[in-house]
Phi, psi and omega in degrees: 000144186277118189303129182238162184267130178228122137292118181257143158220091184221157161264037182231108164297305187332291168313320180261026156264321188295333179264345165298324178300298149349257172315319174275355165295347197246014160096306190275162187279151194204133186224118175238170176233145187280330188232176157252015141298316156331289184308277193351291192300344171267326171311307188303353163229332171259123181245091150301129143319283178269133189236124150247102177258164166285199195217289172267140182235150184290004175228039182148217186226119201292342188265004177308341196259336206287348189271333162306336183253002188274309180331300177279312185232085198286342176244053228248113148326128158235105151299120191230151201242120177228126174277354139331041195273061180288071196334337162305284177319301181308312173312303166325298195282007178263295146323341194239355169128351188297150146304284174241164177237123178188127202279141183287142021262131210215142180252156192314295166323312181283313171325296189298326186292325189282339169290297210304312188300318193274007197267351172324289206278175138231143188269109170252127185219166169246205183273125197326110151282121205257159172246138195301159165296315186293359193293149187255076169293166174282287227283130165218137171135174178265341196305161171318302192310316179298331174324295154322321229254326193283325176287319216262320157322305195263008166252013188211023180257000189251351199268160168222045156280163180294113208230150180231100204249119186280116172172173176305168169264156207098322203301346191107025178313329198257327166318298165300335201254344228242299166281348194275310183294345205269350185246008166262200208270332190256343173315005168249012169258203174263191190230101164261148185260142173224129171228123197317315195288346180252012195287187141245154200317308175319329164238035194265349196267341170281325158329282188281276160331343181085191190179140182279170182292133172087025186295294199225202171297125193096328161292097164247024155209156165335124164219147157284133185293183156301342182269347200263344191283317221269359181316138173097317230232189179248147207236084181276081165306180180197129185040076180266016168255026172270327173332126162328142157286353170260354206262321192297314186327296177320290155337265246280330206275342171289310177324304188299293224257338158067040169191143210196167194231139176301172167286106188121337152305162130182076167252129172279142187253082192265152211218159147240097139250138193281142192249115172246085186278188191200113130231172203257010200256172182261082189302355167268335157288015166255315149335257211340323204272340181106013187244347193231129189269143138322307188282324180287318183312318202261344141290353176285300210278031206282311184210099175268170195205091199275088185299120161310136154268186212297327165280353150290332193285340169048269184269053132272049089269064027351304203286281191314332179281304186293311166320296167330323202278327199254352175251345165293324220276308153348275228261011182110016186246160166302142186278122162224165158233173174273117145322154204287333187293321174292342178260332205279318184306305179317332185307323199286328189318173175243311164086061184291323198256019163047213186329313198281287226285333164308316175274331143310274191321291182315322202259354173284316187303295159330319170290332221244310181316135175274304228271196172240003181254121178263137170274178146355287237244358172259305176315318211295310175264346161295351156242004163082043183240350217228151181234169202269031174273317180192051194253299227091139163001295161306349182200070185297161160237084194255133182307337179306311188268350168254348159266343148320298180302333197279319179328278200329307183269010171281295160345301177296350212267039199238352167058034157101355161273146166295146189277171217265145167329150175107351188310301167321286190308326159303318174271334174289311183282352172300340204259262242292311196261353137312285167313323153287322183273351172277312183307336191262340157301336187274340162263025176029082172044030152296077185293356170284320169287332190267346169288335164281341172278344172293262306346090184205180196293164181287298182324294153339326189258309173296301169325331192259332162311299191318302180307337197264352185074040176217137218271110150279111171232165175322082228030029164222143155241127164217000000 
């Protein structure tokens, strides 16, 4: 490695002896500062290769400085360290001119490989637009996993690449794709969302590209398609591996030429727009499968952008719950918080419906908690882990409240689409065919005694066997 001059800047003496230690084991000359007066005052005679700063400092903000010196030494690596571990922050520190981004607590290694890549390069950049500290970004936590997902944000939100954002369904996919437009460049144009998977097939090429008066049945007037709405601004497929193949066709060739004809048309419509797809599905099994263009993966696949689900995340489900608990309490729900016993249980959960499933709960809760503390033992049967033994008062096990629970998760499990038609006769019959085989056990298949604990006609009760398939005798039911 080419031995270099580094300016450290942190106020933790520990961090500029470890990391000072560090670096000159790797050969380099290394001048650290506590403040940023110190640094000022150390800039006037010492010309860093490399400047690594903190982000809070006690007589200021380590990235205040950085566009002034950039100003001057436009191809200077900033390495920038922050316990600020935020997508606001990551963005900033992106935005104001940094190399890297690297969240504290940060390892030795990745420091020293991010001095070694920046002492590689030279930065030529322009001027920065910063975004407020106060922004009401989407995004929340801290964990390693998000880190990524934020350092990978703040190197492509100033970009009008093609971005591909991956994850379970809940992880916040349209969240990402949401921040990359409010924190570029385009944010003052729209951001349309299309999700592919609730179109019907049949209109989904009118959907997007529009359709002239008479295209088909029903068209009596001119309609703009979604690219035509979103011009200038970003275009969020959202489950695009639910897209039709002819409809991908379509797609890709908008991609290349970045102008297409409505349907029913044949004017050309040429569009600027930024593209942000999304889905929870594994698009080269679906390439495999035939189902998926190839050719579209890899104009899709330009910038993936891989969302953690919620149980990877670890102390982001504490934070990301009270958040929810403090935007129910916003909009009109009673203000509650969790106890630590209460936290420790969400921790424990697997969160097959991830963020989204997180945020139902915290906001049923918020309704259902007498107390302003919600415990343990109230999270324990609202996820169905808990018997009516020894939860307590607070957390009865009233049919009201377990079909309440089984709905939320029937919902999630739907990643955030309304479920196929027919929903009552479903919930009804989940309810109904539980209850004729619990009544007629308790009367060992006597149906005249389990039609007088219904009350309802006996005939009435042998139709509703017949319909549900369920075989009643003289002591046995199944």
């Amino acid at each position: 490695m080419k031995r270099a001059k580094i300016l450290l800047v942190d106020d933790d003496a520990a961090i500029r002896m470890v990391v000072t230690e560090a670096l000159k084991r790797d050969g380099h000359e290394v001048r650290t500062a506590g403040s940023v007066a110190e640094q000022v005052a150390l800039l006037e005679s010492f010309v860093p290769d490399v400047l690594i700063t903190d982000v809070v400092l006690p007589d200021g903000n380590g990235l205040d400085l950085v566009p002034t010196i950039l100003a001057q030494r436009p191809d200077l690596p900033v390495i920038v360290l922050s316990a600020q571990n935020t997508l606001t922050t990551a963005v900033r520190a992106t935005e104001q001119g940094a190399f890297e981004y690297l969240p504290k607590p940060f390892d030795l290694d990745e420091l020293t490989r991010a001095v070694r890549d920046g002492l590689a390069r030279s930065h030529g950049r322009d001027e920065p637009s910063v975004p407020s500290e106060d922004a009401d970004l989407p995004l929340i936590g801290r964990s390693a996993a998000m880190q990524d997902v934020y350092r990978m944000i703040a190197r492509v939100v100033s970009t009008d690449l093609t971005v591909l954002v991956l994850g379970e369904s809940g992880t916040g996919k349209e969240l990402v794709a949401r921040a990359l437009h409010d924190l570029g460049a385009r944010k003052a144009s729209p951001f349309i969302a299309v999700n592919m998977a609730a179109i019907p097939r049949e209109l989904i090429e009118a959907e997007l590209f529009g359709h002239e008066r008479g295209a088909f049945t029903g068209a009596l007037v001119r309609n703009a398609g979604r690219f035509e709405q979103a011009s200038g601004g970003t275009l969020f497929l959202d489950e695009i591996g639910d897209m039709p193949m002819e409809a991908q066709t379509r797609l890709l060739r908008v991609l290349q030429s970045g102008e297409f004809t409505t349907v029913g048309g044949n004017r050309t419509v040429k569009v600027d727009v930024r593209i942000i797809a999304a889905t929870h599905k594994h698009l080269p099994e679906l390439i495999a499968a035939g189902q998926f263009r190839e050719d579209l993966f890899y104009r899709l696949n330009v910038v993936p952008i891989n969302l953690p689900a919620l149980r990877q995340r670890g102390d982001d489900i504490g934070l990301l719950a009270q958040y929810f608990l403090e935007r129910a309490a916003a909009e009109g729900l009673p203000r509650k918080r969790i106890d630590v016993a209460g936290t420790e249980r969400l921790a424990a959960h697997n969160w097959p419906g991830n963020v989204r499933e997180l945020e139902n709960l915290m906001r049923r809760l918020a309704a259902i908690a007498r107390d302003p503390v919600i415990p343990a033992a109230l999270i324990e049967a609202q996820l169905g882990g808990g018997s009516s033994g020894d939860l307590g008062a607070e957390a009865s096990d009233s049919l009201e409240q377990a079909i309440e629970m089984h709905l939320a998760r029937y919902f999630v499990q739907f990643g955030g689409k309304l479920p196929p038609s027919g929903l009552h006769a479903r919930i009804v019959e989940q309810v109904e065919r539980p209850l004729l085989i619990a009544t007629l056990a308790s009367v060992r298949g006597n149906q005249l005694k389990a039609a007088e604990l219904l009350g309802i006609n006996r005939n009435t009760l042998r139709k509703k066997l017949s319909d549900l398939g369920i075989e009643a005798q003289r002591g046995r039911t199944r």
